[in-house]
SETI-430238 format. One line per 10 residues: number of its first residue (from 1); their letters; for each residue x, y, z of C-alpha. Coordinates in Angstrom, 2 decimals. Layout:
REM SETI-430238
NUM> a> X Y Z; ...
END
This chain:
REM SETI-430238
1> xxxxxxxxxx> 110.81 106.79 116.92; 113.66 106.79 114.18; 114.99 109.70 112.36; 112.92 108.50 109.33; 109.70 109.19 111.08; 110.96 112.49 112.86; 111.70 113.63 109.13; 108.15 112.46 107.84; 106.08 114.29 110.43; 108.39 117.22 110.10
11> xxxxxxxxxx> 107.41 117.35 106.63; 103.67 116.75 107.27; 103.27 119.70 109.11; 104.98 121.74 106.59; 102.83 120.14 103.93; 99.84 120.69 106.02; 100.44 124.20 106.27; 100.59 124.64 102.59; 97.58 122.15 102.30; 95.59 124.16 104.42
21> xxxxxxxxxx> 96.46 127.44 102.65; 95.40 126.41 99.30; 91.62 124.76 100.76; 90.15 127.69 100.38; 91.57 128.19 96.32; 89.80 124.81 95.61; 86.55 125.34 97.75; 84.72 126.07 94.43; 86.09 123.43 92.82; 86.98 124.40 89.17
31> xxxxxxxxxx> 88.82 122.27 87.30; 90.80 122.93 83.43; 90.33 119.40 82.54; 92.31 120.49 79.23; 95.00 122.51 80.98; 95.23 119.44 83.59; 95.51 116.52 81.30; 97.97 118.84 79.24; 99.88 119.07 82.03; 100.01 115.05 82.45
41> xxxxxxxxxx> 100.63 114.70 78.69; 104.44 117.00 79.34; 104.91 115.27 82.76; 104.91 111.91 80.85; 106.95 113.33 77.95; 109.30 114.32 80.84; 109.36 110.47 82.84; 110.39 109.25 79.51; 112.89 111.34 79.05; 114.54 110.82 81.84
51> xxxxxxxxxx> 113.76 106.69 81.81; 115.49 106.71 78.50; 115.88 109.70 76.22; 114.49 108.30 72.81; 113.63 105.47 74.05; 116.04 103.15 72.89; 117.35 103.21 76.35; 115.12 102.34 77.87; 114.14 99.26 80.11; 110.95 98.42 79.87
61> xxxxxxxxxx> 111.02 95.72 82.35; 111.47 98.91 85.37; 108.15 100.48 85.88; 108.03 103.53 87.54; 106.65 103.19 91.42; 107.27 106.23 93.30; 109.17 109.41 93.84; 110.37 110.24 97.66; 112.22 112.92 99.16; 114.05 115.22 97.53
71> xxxxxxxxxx> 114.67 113.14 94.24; 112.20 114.53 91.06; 112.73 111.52 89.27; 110.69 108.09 89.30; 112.47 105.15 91.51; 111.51 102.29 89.44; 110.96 98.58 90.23; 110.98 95.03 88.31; 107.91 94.55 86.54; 107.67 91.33 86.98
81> xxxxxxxxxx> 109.37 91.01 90.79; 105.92 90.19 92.69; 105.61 94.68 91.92; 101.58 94.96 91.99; 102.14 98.43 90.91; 103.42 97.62 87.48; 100.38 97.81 85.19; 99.82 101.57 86.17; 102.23 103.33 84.16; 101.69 101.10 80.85
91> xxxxxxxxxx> 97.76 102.75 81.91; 98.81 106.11 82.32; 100.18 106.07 78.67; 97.45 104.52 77.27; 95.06 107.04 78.67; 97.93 110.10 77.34; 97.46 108.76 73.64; 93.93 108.05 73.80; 93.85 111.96 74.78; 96.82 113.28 72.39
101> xxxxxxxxxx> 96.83 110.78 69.45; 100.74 111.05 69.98; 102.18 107.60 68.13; 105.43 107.62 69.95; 103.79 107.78 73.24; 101.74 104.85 71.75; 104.57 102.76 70.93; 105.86 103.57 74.56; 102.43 101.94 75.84; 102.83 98.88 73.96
111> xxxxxxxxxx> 106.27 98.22 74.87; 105.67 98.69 78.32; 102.46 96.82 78.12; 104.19 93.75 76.79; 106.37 93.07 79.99; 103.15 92.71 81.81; 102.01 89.64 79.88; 105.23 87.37 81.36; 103.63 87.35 85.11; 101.48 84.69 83.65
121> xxxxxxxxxx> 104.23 82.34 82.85; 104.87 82.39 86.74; 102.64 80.57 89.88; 99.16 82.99 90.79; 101.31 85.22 93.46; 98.08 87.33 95.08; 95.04 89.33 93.74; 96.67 91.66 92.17; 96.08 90.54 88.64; 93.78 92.73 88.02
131> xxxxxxxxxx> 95.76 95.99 89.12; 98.48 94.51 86.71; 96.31 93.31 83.75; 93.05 95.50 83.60; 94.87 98.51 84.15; 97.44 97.83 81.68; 95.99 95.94 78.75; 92.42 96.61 79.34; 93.27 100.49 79.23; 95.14 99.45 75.61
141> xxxxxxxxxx> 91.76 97.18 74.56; 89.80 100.32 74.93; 91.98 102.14 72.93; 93.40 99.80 70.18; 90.44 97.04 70.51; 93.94 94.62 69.74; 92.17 91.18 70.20; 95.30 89.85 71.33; 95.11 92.05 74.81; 91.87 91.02 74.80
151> xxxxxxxxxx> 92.84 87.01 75.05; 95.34 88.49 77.61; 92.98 89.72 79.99; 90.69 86.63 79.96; 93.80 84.70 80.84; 95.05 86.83 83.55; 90.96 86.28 85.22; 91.13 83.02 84.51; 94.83 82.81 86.78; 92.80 85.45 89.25
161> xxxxxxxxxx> 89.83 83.06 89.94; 92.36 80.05 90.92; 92.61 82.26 94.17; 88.96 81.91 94.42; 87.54 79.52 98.03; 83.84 78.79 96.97; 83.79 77.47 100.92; 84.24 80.73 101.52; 83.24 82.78 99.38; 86.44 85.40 98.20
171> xxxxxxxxxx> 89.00 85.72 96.26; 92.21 85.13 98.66; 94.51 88.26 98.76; 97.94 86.89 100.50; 98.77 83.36 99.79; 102.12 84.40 101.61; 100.47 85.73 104.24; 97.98 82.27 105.30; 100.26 81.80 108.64; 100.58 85.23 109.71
181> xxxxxxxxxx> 96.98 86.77 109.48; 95.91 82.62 110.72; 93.74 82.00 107.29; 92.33 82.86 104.21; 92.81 86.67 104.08; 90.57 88.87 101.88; 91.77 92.75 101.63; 89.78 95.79 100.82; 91.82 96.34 97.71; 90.73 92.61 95.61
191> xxxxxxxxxx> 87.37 94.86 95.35; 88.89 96.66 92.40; 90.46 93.09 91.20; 86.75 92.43 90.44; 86.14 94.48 87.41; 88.19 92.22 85.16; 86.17 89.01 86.18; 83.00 90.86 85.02; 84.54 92.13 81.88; 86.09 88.73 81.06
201> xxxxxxxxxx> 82.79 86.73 81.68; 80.75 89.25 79.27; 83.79 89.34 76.48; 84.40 86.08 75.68; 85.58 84.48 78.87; 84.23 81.36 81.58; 80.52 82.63 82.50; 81.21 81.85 86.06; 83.27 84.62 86.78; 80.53 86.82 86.82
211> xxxxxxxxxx> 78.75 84.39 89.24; 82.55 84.05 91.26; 82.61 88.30 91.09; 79.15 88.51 92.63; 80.11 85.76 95.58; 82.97 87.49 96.59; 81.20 90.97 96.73; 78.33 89.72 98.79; 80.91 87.83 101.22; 82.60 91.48 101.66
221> xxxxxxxxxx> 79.20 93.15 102.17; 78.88 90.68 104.80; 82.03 90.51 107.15; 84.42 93.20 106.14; 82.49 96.26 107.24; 81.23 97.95 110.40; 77.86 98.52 110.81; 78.47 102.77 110.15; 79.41 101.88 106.42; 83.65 101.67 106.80
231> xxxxxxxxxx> 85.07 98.57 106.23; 88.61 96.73 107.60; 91.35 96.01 105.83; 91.72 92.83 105.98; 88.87 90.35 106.64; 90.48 86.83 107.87; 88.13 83.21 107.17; 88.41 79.96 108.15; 89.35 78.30 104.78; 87.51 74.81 105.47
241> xxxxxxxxxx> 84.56 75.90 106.86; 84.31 79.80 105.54; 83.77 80.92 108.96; 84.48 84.72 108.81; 87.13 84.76 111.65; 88.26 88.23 112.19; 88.30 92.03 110.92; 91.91 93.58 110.90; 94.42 95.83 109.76; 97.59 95.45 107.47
251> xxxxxxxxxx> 98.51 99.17 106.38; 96.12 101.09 108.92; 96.37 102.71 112.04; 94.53 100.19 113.78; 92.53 97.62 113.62; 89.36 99.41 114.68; 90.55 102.41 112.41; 89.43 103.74 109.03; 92.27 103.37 106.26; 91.29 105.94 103.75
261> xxxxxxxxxx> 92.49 104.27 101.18; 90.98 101.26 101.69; 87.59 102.68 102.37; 88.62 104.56 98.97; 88.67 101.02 97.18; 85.66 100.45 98.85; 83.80 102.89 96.85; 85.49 102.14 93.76; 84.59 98.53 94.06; 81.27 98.51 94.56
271> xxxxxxxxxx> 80.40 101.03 91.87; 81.61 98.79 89.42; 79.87 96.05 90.76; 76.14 97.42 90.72; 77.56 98.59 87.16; 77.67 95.23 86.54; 74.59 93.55 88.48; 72.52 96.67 88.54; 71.33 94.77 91.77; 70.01 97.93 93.89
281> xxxxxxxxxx> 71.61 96.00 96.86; 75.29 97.35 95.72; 74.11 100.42 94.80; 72.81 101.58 98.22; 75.53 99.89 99.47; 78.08 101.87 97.34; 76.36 105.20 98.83; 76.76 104.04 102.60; 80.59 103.13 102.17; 80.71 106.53 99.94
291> xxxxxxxxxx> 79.05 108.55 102.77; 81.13 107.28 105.48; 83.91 108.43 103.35; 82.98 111.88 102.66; 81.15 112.48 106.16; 85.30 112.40 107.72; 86.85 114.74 105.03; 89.10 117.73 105.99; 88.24 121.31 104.64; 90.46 120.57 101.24
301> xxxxxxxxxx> 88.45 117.15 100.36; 91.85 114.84 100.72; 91.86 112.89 103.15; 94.52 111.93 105.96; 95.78 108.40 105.39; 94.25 107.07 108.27; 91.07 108.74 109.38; 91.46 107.55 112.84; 95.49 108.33 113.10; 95.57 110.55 116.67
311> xxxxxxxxxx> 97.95 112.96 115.10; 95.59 114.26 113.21; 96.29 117.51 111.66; 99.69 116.70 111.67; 99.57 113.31 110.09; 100.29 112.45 106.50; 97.71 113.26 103.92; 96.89 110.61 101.05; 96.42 112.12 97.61; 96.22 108.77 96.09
321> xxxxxxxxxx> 92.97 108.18 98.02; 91.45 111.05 96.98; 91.67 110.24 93.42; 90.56 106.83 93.43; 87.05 108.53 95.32; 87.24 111.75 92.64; 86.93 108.99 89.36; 84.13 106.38 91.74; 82.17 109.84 92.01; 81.97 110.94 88.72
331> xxxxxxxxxx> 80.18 106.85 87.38; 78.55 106.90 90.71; 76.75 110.07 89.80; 75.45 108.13 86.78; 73.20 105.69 88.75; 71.82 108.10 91.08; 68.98 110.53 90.99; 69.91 113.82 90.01; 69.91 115.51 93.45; 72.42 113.15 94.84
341> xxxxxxxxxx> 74.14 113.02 90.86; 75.15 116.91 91.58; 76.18 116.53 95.09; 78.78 113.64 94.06; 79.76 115.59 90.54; 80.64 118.59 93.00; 82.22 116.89 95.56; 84.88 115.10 92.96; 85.09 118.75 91.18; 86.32 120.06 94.70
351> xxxxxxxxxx> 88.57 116.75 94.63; 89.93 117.22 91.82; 90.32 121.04 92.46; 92.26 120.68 95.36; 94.77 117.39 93.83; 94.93 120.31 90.61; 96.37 123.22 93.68; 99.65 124.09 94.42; 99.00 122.25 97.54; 99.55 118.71 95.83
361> xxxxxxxxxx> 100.47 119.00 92.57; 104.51 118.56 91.24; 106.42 121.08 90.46; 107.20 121.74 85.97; 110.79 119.57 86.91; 108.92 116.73 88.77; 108.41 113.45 87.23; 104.77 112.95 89.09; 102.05 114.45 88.57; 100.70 114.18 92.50
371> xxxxxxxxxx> 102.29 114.98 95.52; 101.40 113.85 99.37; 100.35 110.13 98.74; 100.62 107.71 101.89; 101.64 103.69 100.55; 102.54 101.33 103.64; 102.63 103.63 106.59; 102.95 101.29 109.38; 106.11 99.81 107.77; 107.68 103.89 107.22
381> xxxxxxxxxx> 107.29 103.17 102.82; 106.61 105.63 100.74; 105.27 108.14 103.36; 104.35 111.52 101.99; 105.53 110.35 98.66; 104.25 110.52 94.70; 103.15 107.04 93.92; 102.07 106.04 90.67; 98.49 104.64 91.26; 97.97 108.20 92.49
391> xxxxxxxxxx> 99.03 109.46 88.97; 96.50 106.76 86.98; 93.43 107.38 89.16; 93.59 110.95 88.91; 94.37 111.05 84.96; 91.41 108.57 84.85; 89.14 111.14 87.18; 90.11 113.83 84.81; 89.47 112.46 81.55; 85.95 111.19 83.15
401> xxxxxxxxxx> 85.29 114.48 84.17; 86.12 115.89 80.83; 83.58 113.49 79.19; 80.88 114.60 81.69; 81.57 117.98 80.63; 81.35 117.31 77.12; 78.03 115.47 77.61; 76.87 118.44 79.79; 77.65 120.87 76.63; 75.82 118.28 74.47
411> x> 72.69 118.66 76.13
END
């Protein structure tokens, strides 16, 4: 073991400690959705700040991608640079004005918006177009309705379904990665990739990616999750005959082990796709994943990054995991009946309670919003870390949970 890993579990059990203090704070799961998305709206006033004072500093091609160790400042990466990370922050502003109205942090989301659209001057790299395209410009289309990030999107689906095997049946994650995993590798995360094929085939865009969208959820139903409801990371196929060859891991524990996040993306994914279908087939499949999710939670509702990792309670928690399950509850609860509405409501309230504590929120200096997020932990990255997806799906959680509220009031 190297000094970086000594360092990291030294600092999960202090974490824990504090984690485990502040359960019970967050057991009743309130939640200042104002006070909260305040609190993003001066954190991103602050990331700016510091990217670039006024702005006319700044470089818009570095999107921020994480904050580790004892630095409260955002380490950056090339937006462009094969960085599936990069349409997050462009989403996190988008979301900030859409709450605030503020035009300079409006002309900060289109400028950093714009270095998106170059990826698709380059070769398809993986799946993640729709990380980098839905979550940037589709989170400006909702706000602006700008036609021209609406002609983006449909282009970046169209490049996203060239990664499509009709033999069979999913979207291909890894084109890099054909040798190592020994053929045509479909990961947990192209779930979420998903949602802009169905929003570009009912907004102007090739019909058959609805039809492509479907295929590749069914495949994943299929062969990419154990019979109790979790699912592998990676699910390997023969490319010529679409035999499903193999269930494995890439950034789990273990093969045979529950990555939270994944199973996180999981329950994300298929939400959106009974969304889409309304085919009760996804929807009581979206409930099994959820409830093998939830069934494995400890006392403060965020989950350890692997929920099989035998150094459990002393292994790293992952925040960012959390909040992708806190916003899936909160449209999950909309297709449900009302019993089972409530119980998934609560459950992301208590979520988004605990993310909201001491326990895992930044400090007023801190760049972040989140603390305790787990990225690539079998490689040692970004272990115990604030990582920016963390940031979007919790600002997204909170502003759904403030329009649930606001509906509630309405009634």
């Amino acid at each position: 073991m190297n000094i970086k890993h000594i360092a990291v579990g030294f600092l999960s059990v202090v974490a824990g400690v504090m984690i485990h203090s502040c359960a019970e704070a967050s057991a009743e799961g309130v939640v200042d959705t104002d006070r909260e998305l305040g609190r993003c709206h001066d954190k991103v006033s602050l990331a700016l700040s510091r990217l670039g004072g006024d702005g006319d500093s700044i470089d818009y091609t570095m999107m921020p991608r994480n904050v580790e160790g004892d630095s409260k400042e955002w380490h950056c990466r090339k937006s462009c640079a094969e960085e599936w990370c990069s349409g997050f922050w462009p989403g996190i502003l988008w979301m900030d004005y859409a709450k605030t109205k503020d035009p300079e942090i409006r002309r900060q989301a289109e400028l950093f918006t714009a270095q998106i659209g170059p990826i698709l001057d380059r070769p398809v790299f993986d799946h993640d177009l729709g990380f980098l395209f839905f979550c940037s410009y589709g989170k400006g289309y909702e706000v602006t309705g700008d036609e021209s990030y609406k002609s983006t999107i449909i282009a970046a689906a169209d490049s996203l379904a060239t990664l499509f095997n009709p033999k069979v049946g999913t979207l291909m994650a890894w084109p890099r990665n054909v040798e190592m995993f020994g053929g045509h590798n479909t990961i947990m995360d192209t779930m979420i990739n998903l949602e802009m094929l169905f929003w570009a085939a009912r907004n102007g865009g090739d019909k058959g990616l609805y039809d492509m969208a479907v295929r590749h959820a069914e495949t994943t139903m299929e062969h990419h999750f154990r019979p109790d409801g979790t699912c592998y990371h990676v699910a390997v196929y023969d490319p010529e005959s679409g035999e499903f060859i193999k269930g494995c891991t890439h950034q789990g524990y273990a093969d045979n082990s529950t990555w939270a996040r994944g199973q996180s993306w999981a329950i994300y994914g298929y939400t959106v796709v009974y969304r889409e279908t309304r085919d009760p087939r996804f929807l009581e499949f979206a409930q099994k994943v959820t409830d093998a999710y939830l069934s494995r939670l400890p006392e403060d509702y965020v989950p350890y990054w692997d929920f099989d990792d035998p150094s459990i309670p002393d292994a790293p928690r992952d925040a960012s995991a959390a909040c992708v399950v806190a916003s899936a509850l909160l449209e999950l609860s909309k297709y449900v009946g009302k019993e089972q509405a409530d119980r998934y409501v609560g459950l992301s309230r208590k979520m988004l309670a605990s993310l909201s504590s001491p326990a895992y929120r930044s400090d007023d200096d801190h760049s972040s919003f989140l603390l305790h997020s787990t990225g690539h932990h079998p490689a040692g990255s970004e272990i115990d870390a604030s990582i920016i997806y963390a940031d979007y799906y919790y600002m997204e959680a909170l502003n759904r949970l403030a329009e649930l509220n606001a509906e509630s009031k309405e009634v």
